[in-house]
N, C-alpha and C positions, 0 to 999 in steps of 0.2 A: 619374698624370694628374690635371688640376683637371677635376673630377667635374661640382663647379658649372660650371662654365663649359662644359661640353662639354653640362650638361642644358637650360641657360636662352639659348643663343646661338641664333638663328632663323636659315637659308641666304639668304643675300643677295646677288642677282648675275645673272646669265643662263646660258644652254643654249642650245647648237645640235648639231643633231642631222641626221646622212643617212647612207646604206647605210654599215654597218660600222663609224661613228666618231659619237664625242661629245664635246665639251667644255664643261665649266663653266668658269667667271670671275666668280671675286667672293670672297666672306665665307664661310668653312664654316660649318654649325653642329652643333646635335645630330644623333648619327648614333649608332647601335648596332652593334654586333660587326657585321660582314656579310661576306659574301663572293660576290662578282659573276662572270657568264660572261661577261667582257672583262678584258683587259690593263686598266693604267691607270698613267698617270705622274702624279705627284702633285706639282708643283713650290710652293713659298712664293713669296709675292710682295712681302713685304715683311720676312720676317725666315726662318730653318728652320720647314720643318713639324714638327709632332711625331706620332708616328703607332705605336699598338699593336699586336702583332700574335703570339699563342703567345707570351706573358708577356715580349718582346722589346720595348725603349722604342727607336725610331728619331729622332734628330732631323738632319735631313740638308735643305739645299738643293732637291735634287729626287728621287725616288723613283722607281722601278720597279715594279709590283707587279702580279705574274703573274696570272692566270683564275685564282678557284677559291681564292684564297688570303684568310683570314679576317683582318679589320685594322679598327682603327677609328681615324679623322683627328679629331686635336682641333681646337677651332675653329682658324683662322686665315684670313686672304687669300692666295688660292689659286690654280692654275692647274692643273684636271685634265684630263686627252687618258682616254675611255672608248677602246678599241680592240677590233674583232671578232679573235678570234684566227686567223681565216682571212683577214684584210685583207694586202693587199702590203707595209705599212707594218713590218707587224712583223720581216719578211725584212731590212730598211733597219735600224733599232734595234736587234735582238739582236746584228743584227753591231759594234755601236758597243761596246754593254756587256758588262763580263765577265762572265758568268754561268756555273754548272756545273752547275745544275738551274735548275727553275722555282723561286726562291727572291724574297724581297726585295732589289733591289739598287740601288746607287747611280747616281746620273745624273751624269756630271762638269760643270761650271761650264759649260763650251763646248755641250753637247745643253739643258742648263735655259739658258740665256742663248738660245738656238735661238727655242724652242719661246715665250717668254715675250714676244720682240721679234714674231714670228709672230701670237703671238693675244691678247697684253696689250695692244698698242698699237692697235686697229685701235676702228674706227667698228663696224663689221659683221660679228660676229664669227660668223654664220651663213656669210655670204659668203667669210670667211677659212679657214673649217673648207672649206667644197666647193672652195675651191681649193687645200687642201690636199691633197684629200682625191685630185681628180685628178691632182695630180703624183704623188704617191707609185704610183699605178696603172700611170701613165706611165711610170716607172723599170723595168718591168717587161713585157719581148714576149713570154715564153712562165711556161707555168702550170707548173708542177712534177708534176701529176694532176689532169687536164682531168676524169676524174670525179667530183674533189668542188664543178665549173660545177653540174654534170648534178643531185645530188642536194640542191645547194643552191639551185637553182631550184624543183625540184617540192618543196621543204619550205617557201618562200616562198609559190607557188601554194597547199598548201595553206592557209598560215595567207588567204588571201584570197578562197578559196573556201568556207571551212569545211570542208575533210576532212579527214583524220588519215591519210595513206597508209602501210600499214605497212612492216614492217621487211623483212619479205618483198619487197615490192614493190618497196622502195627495194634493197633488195641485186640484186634481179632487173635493175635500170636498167644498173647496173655490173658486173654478171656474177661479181657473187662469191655466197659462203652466208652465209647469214646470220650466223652466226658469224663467219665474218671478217668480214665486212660491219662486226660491230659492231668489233672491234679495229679494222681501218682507221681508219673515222669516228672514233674519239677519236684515232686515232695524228693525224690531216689536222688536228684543230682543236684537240686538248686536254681534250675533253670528251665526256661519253656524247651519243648522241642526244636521249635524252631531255629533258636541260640544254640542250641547243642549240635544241630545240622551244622549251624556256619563255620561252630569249634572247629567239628570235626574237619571239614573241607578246608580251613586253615592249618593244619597240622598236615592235613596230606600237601596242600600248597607250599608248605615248609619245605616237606621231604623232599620234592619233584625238583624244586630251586634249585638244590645238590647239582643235579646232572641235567638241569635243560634251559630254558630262557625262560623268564618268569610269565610271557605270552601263553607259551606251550605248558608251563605249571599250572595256571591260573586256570584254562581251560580243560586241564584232566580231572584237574580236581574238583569241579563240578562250577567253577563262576564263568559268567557270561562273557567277561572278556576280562581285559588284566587292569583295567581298572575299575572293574569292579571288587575284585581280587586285592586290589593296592591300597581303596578306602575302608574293605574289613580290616587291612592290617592295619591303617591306621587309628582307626576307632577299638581296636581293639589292644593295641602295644602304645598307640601313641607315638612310632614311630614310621619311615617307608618301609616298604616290602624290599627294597634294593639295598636298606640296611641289614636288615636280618638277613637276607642272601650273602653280605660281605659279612656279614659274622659268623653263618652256619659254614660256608669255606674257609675261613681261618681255620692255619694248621698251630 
């Protein structure tokens, strides 16, 4: 990979961000090894991406690349879809692509040509994401296990009231042991709880960035201080928190 170029290129572009989804649009830039709790499709917009990942060099049209999985994106113009791994959306896309584990996998021409007409051409690309966001929910009248609604609401509440409700209490909601409790919840989303905590408290750290100092963000949204707050984001985008702040205000 060119080294220089992936140190000296700054992200340039916009974010939009609501329950469960995100996309960027624009210029990559420096980003470190990282590995995020959401899916993420990675598409080029004006030429292949090139993208690292477990000593593997990809250069492909558009990407796949599962929760959990370590990667780094060289600069380029981009078009990336962040995905909650409990959204309806992914039910819609896994069936598209071939996959036989949660691996790196390709996008064919027709899903990245999709996705690019979708939210490259648009004015509003806020406004493109939320109506994406409710079709894809709309494809869908019944839930597969109606209690991961249950435990993914009172992990919401918590992060908005400041509690931490435990593990006990949460298995107690769904009548299992806590033991199971915890294999279920990673079997429903692909990750431990714990990881699902941080998601979430990252996403609301997102939102609060919008309208206040990322001190005051970092601390509603349930981290200890803002740098604690600033190495999730780094570990988990690869990039600072005061990036993604100057992206999520981009008009």
């Amino acid at each position: 990979m060119h080294q220089n170029k992936l140190l000296s290129q700054p992200w340039l572009g916009a974010v939009a961000i609501t329950v469960g989804m995100g996309v960027f649009l624009g210029a990559s830039g420096d980003n470190k090894p990282h590995r995020h709790w959401a899916h993420q499709i990675a598409i080029g917009l004006e030429e292949p991406i090139t993208l690292l990942s477990d000593k593997t060099r990809y250069f492909e049209r558009g990407l796949w690349i599962p929760a959990g999985t370590a990667h780094q994106l060289e600069a380029a113009h981009v078009l990336c879809i962040y995905i909650d791994p409990t959204h309806d959306f992914c039910k819609t896309l896994l069936s598209q692509i071939s996959i036989e584990e949660w691996s790196i996998s390709l996008l064919n021409e027709e899903i990245s040509s999709e996705y690019v007409t979708r939210f490259a051409k648009v004015k509003n690309l806020q406004a493109a994401l939320i109506s994406f966001d409710k079709q894809c929910r709309c494809q869908f009248s019944d839930t597969p296990d109606k209690r991961l609604n249950i435990i993914l609401a009172a992990l919401k509440d918590d992060i908005s009231s400041g509690n931490n409700t435990s593990q006990k209490t949460l298995s107690s909601l769904v009548h299992l042991s806590p033991s199971r409790f915890s294999h279920w919840f990673t079997e429903q989303t692909g990750m431990p709880l714990r990881s699902y905590r941080k998601w979430l408290k990252l996403l609301v750290g997102f939102e609060l960035s919008r309208r206040m100092p990322l001190t005051d963000a970092a601390l509603l949204s349930g981290f200890s201080d803002q740098a604690h707050f600033c190495r999730a984001v780094t570990q988990a985008f690869g990039v600072s928190a005061t990036t993604i702040k100057q992206l999520l205000l981009h008009k």
